[in-house]
Every structure is written in C-alpha cells, then in structure tokens.
C-alpha positions as CSV (number, residue, x, y, z in Angstrom):
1,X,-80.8,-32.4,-11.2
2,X,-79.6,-29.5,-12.6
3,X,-82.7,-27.1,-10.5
4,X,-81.8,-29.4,-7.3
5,X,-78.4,-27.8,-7.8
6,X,-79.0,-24.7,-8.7
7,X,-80.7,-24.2,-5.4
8,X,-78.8,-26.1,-3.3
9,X,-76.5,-23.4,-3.4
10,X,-77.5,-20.4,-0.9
11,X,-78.2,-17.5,-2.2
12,X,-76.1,-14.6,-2.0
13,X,-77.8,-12.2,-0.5
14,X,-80.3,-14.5,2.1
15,X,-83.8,-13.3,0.5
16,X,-84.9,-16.1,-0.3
17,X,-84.3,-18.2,2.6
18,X,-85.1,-16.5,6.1
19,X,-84.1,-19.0,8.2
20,X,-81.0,-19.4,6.4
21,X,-77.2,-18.7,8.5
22,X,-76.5,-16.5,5.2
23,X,-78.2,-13.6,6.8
24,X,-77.8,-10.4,3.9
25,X,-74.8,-8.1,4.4
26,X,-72.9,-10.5,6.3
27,X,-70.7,-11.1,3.8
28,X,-70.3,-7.7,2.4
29,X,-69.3,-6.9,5.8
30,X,-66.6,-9.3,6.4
31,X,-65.3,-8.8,2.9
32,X,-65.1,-4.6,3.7
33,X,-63.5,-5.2,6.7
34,X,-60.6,-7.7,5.3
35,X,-60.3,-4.9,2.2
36,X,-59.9,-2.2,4.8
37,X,-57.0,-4.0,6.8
38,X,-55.4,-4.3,3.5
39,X,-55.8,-1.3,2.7
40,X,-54.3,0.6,6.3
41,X,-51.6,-2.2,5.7
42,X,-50.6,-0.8,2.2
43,X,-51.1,3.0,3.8
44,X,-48.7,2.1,6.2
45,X,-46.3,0.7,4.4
46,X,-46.3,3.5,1.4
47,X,-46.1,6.1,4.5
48,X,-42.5,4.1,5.8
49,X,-41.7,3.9,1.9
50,X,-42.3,7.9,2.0
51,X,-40.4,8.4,5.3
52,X,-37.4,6.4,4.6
53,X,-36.9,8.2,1.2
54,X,-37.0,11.7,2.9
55,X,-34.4,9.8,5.7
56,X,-32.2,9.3,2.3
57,X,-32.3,12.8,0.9
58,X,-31.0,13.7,4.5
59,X,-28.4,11.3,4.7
60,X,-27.3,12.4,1.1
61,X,-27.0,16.2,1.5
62,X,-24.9,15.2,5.0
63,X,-22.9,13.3,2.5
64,X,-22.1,15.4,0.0
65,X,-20.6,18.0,2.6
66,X,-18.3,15.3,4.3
67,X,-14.7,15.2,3.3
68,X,-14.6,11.2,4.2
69,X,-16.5,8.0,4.1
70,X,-16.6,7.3,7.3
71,X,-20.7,6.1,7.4
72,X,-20.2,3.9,4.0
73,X,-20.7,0.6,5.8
74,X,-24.1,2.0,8.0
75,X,-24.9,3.5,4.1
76,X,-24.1,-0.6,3.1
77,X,-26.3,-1.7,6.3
78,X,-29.2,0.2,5.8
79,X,-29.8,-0.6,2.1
80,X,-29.2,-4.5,3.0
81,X,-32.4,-3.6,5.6
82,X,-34.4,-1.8,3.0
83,X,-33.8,-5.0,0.4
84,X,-35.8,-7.6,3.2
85,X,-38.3,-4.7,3.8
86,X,-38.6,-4.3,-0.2
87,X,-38.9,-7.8,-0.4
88,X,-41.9,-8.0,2.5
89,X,-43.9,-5.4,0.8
90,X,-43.6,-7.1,-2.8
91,X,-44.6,-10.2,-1.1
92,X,-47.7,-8.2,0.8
93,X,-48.6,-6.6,-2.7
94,X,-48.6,-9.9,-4.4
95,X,-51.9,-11.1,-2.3
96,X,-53.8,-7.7,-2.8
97,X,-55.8,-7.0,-6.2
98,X,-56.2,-3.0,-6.1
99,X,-53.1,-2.9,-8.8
100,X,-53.4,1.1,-8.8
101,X,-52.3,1.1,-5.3
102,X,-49.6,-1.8,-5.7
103,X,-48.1,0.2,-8.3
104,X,-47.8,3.1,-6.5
105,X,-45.5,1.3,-3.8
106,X,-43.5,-0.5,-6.2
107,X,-43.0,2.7,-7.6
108,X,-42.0,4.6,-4.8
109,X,-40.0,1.8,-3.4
110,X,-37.9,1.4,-6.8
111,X,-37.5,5.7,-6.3
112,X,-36.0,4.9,-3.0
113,X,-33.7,2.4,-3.9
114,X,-32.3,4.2,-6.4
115,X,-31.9,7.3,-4.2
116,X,-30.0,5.2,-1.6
117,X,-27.6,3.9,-4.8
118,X,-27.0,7.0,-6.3
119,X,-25.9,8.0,-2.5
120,X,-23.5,5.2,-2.7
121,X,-21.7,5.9,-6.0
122,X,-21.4,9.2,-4.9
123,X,-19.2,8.2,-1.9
124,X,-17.3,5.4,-4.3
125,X,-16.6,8.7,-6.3
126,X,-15.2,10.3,-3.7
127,X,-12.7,7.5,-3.0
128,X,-11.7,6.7,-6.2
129,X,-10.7,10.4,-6.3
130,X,-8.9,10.3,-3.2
131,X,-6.9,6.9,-4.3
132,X,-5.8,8.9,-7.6
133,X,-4.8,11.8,-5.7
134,X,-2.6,9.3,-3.6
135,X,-1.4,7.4,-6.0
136,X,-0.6,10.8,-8.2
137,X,1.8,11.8,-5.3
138,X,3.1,8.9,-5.0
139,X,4.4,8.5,-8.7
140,X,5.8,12.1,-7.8
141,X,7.9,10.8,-5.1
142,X,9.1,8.2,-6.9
143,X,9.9,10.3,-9.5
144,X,12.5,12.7,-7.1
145,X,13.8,9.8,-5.7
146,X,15.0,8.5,-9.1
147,X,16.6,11.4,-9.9
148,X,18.6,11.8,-6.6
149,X,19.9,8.4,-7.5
150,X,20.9,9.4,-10.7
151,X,22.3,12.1,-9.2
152,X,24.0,9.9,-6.6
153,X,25.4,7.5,-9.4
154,X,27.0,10.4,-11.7
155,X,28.6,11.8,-8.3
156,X,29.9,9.1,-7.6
157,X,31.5,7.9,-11.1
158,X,32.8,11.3,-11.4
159,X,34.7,11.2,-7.9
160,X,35.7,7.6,-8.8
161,X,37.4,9.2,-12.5
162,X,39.1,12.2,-10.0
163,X,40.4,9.2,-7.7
164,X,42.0,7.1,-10.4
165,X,43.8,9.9,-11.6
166,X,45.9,10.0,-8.6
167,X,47.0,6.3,-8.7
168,X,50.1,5.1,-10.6
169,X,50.1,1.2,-12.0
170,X,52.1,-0.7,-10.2
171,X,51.8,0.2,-6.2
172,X,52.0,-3.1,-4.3
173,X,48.7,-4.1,-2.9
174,X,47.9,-4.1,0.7
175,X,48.5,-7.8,2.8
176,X,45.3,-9.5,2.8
177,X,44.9,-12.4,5.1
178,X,42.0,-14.1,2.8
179,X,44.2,-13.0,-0.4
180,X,46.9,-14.6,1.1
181,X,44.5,-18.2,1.4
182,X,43.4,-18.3,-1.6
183,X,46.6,-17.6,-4.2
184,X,44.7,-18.3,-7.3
185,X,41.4,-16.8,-8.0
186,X,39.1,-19.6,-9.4
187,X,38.1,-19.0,-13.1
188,X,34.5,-18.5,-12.5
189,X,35.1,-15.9,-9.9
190,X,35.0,-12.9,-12.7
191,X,33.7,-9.5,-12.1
192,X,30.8,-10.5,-15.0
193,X,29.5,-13.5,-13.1
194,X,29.4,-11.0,-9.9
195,X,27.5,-8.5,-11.4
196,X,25.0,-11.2,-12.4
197,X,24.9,-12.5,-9.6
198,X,24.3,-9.1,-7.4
199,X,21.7,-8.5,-10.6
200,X,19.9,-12.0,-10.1
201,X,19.0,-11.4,-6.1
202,X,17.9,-7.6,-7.1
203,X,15.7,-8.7,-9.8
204,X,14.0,-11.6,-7.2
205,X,13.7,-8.7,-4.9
206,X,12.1,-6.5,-7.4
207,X,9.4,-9.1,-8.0
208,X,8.6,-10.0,-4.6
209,X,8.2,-6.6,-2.8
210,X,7.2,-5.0,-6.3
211,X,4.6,-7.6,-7.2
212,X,3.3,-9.4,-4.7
213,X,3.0,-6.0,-1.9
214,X,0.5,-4.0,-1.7
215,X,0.5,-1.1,-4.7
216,X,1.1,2.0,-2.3
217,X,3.6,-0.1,0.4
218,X,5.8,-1.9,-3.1
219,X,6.3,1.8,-4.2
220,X,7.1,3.3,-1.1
221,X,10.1,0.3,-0.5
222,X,11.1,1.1,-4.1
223,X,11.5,4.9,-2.9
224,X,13.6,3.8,0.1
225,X,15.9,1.7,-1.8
226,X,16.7,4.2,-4.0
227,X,17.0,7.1,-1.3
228,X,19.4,4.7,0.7
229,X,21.3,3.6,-2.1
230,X,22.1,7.5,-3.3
231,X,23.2,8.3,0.5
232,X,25.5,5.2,0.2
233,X,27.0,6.5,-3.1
234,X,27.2,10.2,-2.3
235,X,28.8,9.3,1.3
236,X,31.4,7.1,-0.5
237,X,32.2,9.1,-2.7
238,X,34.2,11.1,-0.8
239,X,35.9,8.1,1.0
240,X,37.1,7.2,-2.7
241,X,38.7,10.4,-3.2
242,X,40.3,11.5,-0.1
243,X,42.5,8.3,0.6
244,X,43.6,6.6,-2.8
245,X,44.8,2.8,-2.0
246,X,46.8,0.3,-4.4
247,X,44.6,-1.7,-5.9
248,X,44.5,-5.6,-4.9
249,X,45.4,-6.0,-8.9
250,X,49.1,-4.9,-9.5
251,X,48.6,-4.3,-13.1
252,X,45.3,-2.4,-13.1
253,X,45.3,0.2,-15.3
254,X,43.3,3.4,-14.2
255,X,40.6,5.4,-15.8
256,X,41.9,9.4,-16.8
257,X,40.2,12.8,-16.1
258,X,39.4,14.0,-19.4
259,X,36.9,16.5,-21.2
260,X,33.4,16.5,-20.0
261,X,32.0,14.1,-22.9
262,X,34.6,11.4,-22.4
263,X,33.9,11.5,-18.6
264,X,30.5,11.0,-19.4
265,X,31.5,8.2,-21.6
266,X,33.8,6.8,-18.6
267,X,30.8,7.3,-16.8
268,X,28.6,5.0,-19.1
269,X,31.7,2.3,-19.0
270,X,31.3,2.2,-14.8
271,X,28.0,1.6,-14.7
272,X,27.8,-0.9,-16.9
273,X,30.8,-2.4,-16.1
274,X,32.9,-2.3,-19.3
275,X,36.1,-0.9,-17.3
276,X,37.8,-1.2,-14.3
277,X,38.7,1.1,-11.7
278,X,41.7,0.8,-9.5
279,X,40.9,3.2,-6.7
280,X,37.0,2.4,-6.2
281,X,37.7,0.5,-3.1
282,X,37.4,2.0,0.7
283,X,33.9,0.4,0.9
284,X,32.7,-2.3,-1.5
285,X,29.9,-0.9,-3.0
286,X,29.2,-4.5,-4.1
287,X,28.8,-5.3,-0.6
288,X,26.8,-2.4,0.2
289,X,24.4,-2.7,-2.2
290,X,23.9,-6.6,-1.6
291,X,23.4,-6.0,2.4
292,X,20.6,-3.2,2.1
293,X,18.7,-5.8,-0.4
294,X,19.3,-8.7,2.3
295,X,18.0,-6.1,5.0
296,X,14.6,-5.9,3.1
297,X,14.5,-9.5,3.0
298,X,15.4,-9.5,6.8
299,X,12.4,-6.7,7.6
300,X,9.9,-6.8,5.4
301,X,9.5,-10.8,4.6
302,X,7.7,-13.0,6.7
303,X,9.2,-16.5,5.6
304,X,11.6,-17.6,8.1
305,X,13.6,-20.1,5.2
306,X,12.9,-17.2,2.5
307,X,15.5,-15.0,5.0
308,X,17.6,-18.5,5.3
309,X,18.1,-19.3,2.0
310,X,18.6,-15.4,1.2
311,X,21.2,-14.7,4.1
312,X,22.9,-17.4,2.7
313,X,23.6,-16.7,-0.6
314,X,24.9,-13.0,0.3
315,X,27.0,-14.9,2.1
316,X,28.6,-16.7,-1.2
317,X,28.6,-13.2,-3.0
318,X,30.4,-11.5,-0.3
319,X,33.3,-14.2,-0.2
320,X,33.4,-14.2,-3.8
321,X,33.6,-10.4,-3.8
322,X,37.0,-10.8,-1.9
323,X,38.6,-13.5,-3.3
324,X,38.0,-12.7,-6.6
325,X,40.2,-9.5,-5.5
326,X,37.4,-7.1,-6.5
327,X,37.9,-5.4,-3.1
328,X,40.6,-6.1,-0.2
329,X,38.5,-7.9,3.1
330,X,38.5,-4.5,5.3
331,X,36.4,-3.3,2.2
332,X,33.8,-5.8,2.4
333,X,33.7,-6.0,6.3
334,X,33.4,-1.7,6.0
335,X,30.6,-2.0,3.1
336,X,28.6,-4.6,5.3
337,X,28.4,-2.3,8.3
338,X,28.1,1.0,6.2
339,X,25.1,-0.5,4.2
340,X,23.5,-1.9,7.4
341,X,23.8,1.4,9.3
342,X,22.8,3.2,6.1
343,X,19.0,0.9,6.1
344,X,18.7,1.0,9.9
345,X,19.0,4.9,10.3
346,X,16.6,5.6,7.7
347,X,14.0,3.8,8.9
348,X,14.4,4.5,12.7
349,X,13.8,8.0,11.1
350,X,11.3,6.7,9.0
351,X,9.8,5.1,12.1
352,X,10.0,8.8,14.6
353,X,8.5,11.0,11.6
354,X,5.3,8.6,11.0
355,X,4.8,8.4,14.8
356,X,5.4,12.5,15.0
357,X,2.0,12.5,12.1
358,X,0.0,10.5,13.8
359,X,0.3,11.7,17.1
360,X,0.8,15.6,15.8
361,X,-0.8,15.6,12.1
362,X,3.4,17.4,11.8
363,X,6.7,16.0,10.9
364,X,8.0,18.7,12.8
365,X,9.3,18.2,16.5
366,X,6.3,20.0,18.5
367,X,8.2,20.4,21.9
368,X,11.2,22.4,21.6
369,X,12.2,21.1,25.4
370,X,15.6,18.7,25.8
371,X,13.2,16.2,27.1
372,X,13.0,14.2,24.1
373,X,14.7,11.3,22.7
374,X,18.8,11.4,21.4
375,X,17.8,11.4,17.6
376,X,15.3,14.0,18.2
377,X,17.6,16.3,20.1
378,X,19.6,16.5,17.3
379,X,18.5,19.5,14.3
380,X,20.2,17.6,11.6
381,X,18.4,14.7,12.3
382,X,14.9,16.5,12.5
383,X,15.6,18.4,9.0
384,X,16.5,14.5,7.9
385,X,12.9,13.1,9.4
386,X,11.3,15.9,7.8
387,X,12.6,15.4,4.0
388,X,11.8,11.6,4.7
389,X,8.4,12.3,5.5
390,X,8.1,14.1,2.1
391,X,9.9,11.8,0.2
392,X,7.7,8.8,1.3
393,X,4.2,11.0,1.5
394,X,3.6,10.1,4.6
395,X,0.9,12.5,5.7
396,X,-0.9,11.3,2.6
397,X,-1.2,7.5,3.3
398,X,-1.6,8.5,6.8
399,X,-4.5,10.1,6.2
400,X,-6.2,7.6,4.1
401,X,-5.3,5.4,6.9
402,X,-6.8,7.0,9.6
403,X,-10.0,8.2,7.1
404,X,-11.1,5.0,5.3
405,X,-12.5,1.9,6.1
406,X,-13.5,0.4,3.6
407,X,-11.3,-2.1,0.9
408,X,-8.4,-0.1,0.1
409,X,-5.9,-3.0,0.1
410,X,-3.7,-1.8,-2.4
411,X,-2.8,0.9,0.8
412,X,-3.5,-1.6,3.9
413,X,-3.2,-5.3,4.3
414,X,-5.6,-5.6,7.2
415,X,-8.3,-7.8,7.0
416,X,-10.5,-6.5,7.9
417,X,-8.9,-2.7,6.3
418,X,-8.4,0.1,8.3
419,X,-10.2,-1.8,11.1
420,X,-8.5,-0.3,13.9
421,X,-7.3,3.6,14.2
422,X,-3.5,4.4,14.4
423,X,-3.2,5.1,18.0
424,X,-5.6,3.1,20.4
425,X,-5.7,3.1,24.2
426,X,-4.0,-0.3,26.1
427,X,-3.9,-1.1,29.9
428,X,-1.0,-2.0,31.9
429,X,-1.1,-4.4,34.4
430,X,-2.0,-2.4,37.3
431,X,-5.3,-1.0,35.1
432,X,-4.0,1.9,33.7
433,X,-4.6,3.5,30.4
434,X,-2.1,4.3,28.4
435,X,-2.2,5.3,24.4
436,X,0.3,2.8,21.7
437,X,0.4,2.4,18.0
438,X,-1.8,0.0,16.7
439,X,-0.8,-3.1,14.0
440,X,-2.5,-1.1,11.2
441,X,-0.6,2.0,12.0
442,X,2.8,-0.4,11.0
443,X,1.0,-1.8,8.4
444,X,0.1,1.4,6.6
445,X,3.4,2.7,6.3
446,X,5.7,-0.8,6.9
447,X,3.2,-3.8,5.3
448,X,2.6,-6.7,6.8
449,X,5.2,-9.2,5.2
450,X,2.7,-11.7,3.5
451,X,2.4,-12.1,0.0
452,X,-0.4,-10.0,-1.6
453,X,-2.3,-10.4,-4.8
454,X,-3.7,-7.0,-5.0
455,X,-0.9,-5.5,-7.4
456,X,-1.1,-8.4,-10.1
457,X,-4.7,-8.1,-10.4
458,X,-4.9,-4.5,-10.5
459,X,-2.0,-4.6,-13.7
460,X,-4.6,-7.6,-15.0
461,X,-7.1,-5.0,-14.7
462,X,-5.5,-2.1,-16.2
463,X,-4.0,-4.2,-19.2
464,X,-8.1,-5.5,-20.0
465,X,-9.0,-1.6,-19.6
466,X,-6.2,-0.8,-22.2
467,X,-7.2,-3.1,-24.4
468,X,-10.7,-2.4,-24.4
469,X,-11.5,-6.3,-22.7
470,X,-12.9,-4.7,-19.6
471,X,-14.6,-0.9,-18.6
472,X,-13.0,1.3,-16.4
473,X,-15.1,1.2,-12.7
C-alpha cells in the first residue's frame, strides 16, 4: 500500500514516466516565470519607493526657504497617499518569500515616511513660531493700552480734585424734572450698590468676550475697551474743569487741592469710591462707562435675548444713576451719547485702517487726491487710524490671516480657518466683477459673535504644562 503510493505520485522531474503530462522543466518554468513577475513587481515598486523619497527631499529644501505654510494640507494629502501605497506594498511583500528583498522596501519605505514627517514638523515649527511672535506683540499692545488708561484715570482724578476746589457747599442744585418725581431717593439706591452693580455687568462681560472668544480677538476687545475708556476720561476731563455745576446734593462737601501725596491719596479714595465729589458731573462717567460695555454686547454678541436682557438692565442702572442724584438727567442723557459716539468712531476707524492693510499692506492713506471718503479727508483722523492700527497689531493678525490655513482658531473662527482670502472677487447683477471683503476678513479682526471654546482649553493646557500633567507640543 505504501509502494502503490509512493508511486502513484508523479515524479518530479517526468523521467520515469514518458508518457506522462509532467513533461521535465515544465514546472521549473512556470515557477521562474511567476518568481520573475514578483520580482519586476518588487523592482518597481522599490524604484517608486526611491523616486518619491527624492520627490520629498525636493519638496523639503522648497520648504525650508518659504516664509509661509501655504502647501501644509497638499504636504497632509500626499502622506495620506503614500500610507495606502505603504499599505499595498506591505500587503505585496507579505505573499513573497525572498525576505532580503522585502526588507529592503520596508526599509526604504519606513526612510521615506520619516522624511515626509520630519518635513511636516518642520512646517508645525514654523507656525508655532509665528503664533508666539503674534501673541508676543499682542501682550505688548495690551500692555500700552493699560498704561494709557492709567494714565487716563490719574488725569482725570487730578482734574476732578482742581474742579472741586472751585465749588463752595451749599450752591442750590440745578431743576431736575426726574429729581423733581421722585422726592425721596429709595434706601437701596446708594452709590455702593451702583458701583456693584456697574462692577457685576463688567465682570459678565469680562467672562464672555475674555473666555469664551477666540485668544487673539478677546485680547484685542480688551485693548479697545481700554483705549475707549481713556479717550472718554481724558475728554471729560476737561468738561469737569472748565464749567463747575452745583452738585444735585446741597450739602456735599468737596475734595481740596493739596500736596502731591495727599492728591495721590485723593486719587486712591476716587477710584475706589471712598469719597465723594461734588463737581464730577458734566457727563456721568457711570453712564459712559455702562453704554460702551452694552455696545460690545450690542456688536460683538450674537444672542438676540443675551442683547435683551442686557439692554435692559442698563436701563435700570441708568435710571438709578439719576434718581439716586449721583448725576442730574442732562448728565446721563450727555454720558449715553458721548460713550456711544466714543465706541462707534473707533471702530469706524478701526474698520478704514484694516481695510487700508488689506488692500494696501499700509495704514497710511495711499492717494493723497480729495477723492476719498469724509473721515479720510481729514489728517487728524488718518494720524488717529494709524495709532489704532498699532495699538490693535493689525498688520500682524492680518498677515497670519491672509498666510495660514491651517487650525489657528485661537486667531480665526472660520470653519473651515482661513478658508477664504480677505478680499475675493463678486459679480453684480449685470455680470460684472467687482473686488469686496470677505466674512473671514471681519472675522480676523471683529470675531464672529459665537461662543468659542478655544481660550478655556488652551488655559487647561497651559495649567497641565505648568504642572508637569501634560508636555509642551
């Protein structure tokens, strides 16, 4: 049985059976011929491993001397494409046996791949360095701008202690149609639960635009909110001093111009509201400072019953402003308009120096001609458009803007980021082409009004980093 087995089988190289359909080298032959496909398969394929890696050292020298990231997401594209293909020739290695030659294209693909990463952290270097570099003038900014409102606040206090000195206790106040309603002030009505009150809406406007913006856009409102409010205080300043009116409080008693130090300590007293001063009246500064936080509400929030709600309650401060007889009604009325035209100017300039960047790369006025717009015709208004420009770094974030597109979304809030340029070509409706500013260009320098996420997480992020929880990317 065994023997009947044995040579049952046919032998393997047809000798002993001439008639048999195993005819010798048949086999040998189709075996050489299916190891030589393999084999031009696997040259092929290390030849488009070897070619694609030289394509890579290309691509990275012509990376390394850009400025930008512009390619990052063909950079993204192409290593997705090289993954299947790495994938396809694993699989195709797998079925071979000649392991000399499968490690030699595992090899060279793994040398590849690695070249195409390192190309990629090199760009992600690059950006991180131009976000610091951002966020570095930024913090700058914000820095001047706090110290022009500190300026602003000791000008201010100072022309407010030069003021009282003119007023004698006991001038009868002005006739006041609202004083004359409401005889006695209710008990609640104090200047402390003011204060708080005026301290309560700027704290819940701190946290929305501060935390929940986008990192770059939450500082830059924080610099317009202080530059605003130290034009407001410098400007009334002078309106203080110039016209001294009896205060709405017969029996005020008024602060004295002393030595330096004790006008520094008078100084400390105003601010944080331990005295009272007769003569600081003209326009509420209450009532300014409550409208230009209701105008950021009003322009940079997207809720429509956020803005309700919000209108609504300056509404209650303001009327408790006058007839608590902090300030006389013409006082209020006056700081309502002054801090409304205060918010509105600056960012209509705001608005003409971030259009004069994009279009120009300048904040300066390029045609000299009368044919531009009223603001523009003015010099004092172009020196004005110019400092804001600094002050807000808008050629920085401009350029990042019109550079990147990749996530930056602690600059951008378009999904997807920098998707669109700042100025793209439209048609009107008789098919001609005309230029306009696209939505990112407002969002990059005015936000979008949603609530954002990005801020939170990146203070989550920096807190782990501090506390050694989590490496710094």
């Amino acid at each position: 049985m065994i023997e009947g087995k044995i040579n049952a089988r046919p032998p393997s190289d047809g000798s002993n059976n001439p008639n048999s359909k195993y005819k010798a080298g048949k086999g040998r032959q189709s075996r050489e011929k299916k190891d030589e496909g393999k084999c031009l398969e696997q040259n092929e394929d290390i030849q488009i491993a070897i070619d694609y890696k030289n394509n890579l050292n290309t691509e990275c020298v012509g990376k390394l001397n850009s400025k930008f990231s512009d390619d990052r997401i063909r950079d993204n594209n192409q290593t997705d494409a090289f993954s299947d293909k790495r994938e396809r020739m694993v699989k195709a290695s797998r079925s071979t046996h000649s392991g000399m030659q499968d490690d030699f294209i595992l090899e060279d693909m793994d040398d590849s791949f690695d070249g195409q990463k390192n190309s990629i952290d090199m760009v992600e270097v690059k950006s991180s360095s131009e976000k610091k570099k951002v966020r570095k003038v930024m913090y700058i900014r914000l820095i001047y701008a706090l110290l022009f409102t500190i300026f602003g606040i000791l000008f201010q206090c100072y022309f407010i202690i030069l003021s009282d000195t003119y007023y004698n206790t006991g001038d009868e106040p002005l006739k006041d149609r609202i004083h004359e309603l409401y005889k006695k002030v209710p008990a609640f009505m104090n200047p402390s639960f003011i204060n708080s009150s005026i301290m309560i809406f700027l704290i819940i406007t701190l946290l929305r635009f501060g935390l929940f913006s986008p990192f770059l856009i939450s500082i830059s409102m924080f610099i317009r909110l202080l530059i605003i409010l130290s034009c407001i205080y410098c400007i009334r300043s002078i309106f203080i001093y110039v016209t001294t009116i009896p205060c709405p409080i017969a029996t005020c008693q008024p602060v004295r111009n002393k030595s330096l130090i004790e006008n520094l300590y008078t100084t400390y007293q105003i601010i944080t509201a331990q005295v009272y001063e007769c003569t600081d009246l003209i326009i509420s500064g209450h009532t300014a400072f409550t409208t230009v936080l209701k105008f950021f509400w009003l322009f940079y929030e997207k809720k429509i019953y956020i803005k309700a709600v919000l209108f609504l309650y300056c509404l209650f401060i303001y009327s408790m402003i006058v007839i608590s007889r902090f300030h006389y009604t013409v006082d209020v009325l006056m700081g309502y308009v002054f801090g409304s035209s205060m918010f509105l100017l600056y960012h209509s300039l705001l608005e003409i120096a971030a259009k004069r960047y994009a279009k120009h790369r300048s904040f300066s006025l390029q045609n000299s001609t009368y044919a531009t717009s009223f603001v523009e015709r003015c010099s004092v208004f172009n020196y004005f458009i110019q400092a804001i420009g600094f002050m807000e770094g808008l050629d920085h974030r401009l350029n990042m803007a019109a550079s990147y597109d990749k996530e930056w979304n602690c600059f951008c809030p378009c999904k997807p980021v920098n998707a669109k340029g700042l100025i793209i070509k439209k048609r009107t409706v008789n098919n001609e082409e005309y230029c306009d500013f696209s939505d990112h260009f407002y969002h990059s320098y005015a936000g979008s009004g949603s609530f954002d996420l990005s801020t939170p997480k990146n203070i989550v992020n920096e807190i782990k980093y501090l506390c050694g929880i989590r490496r710094k990317n």
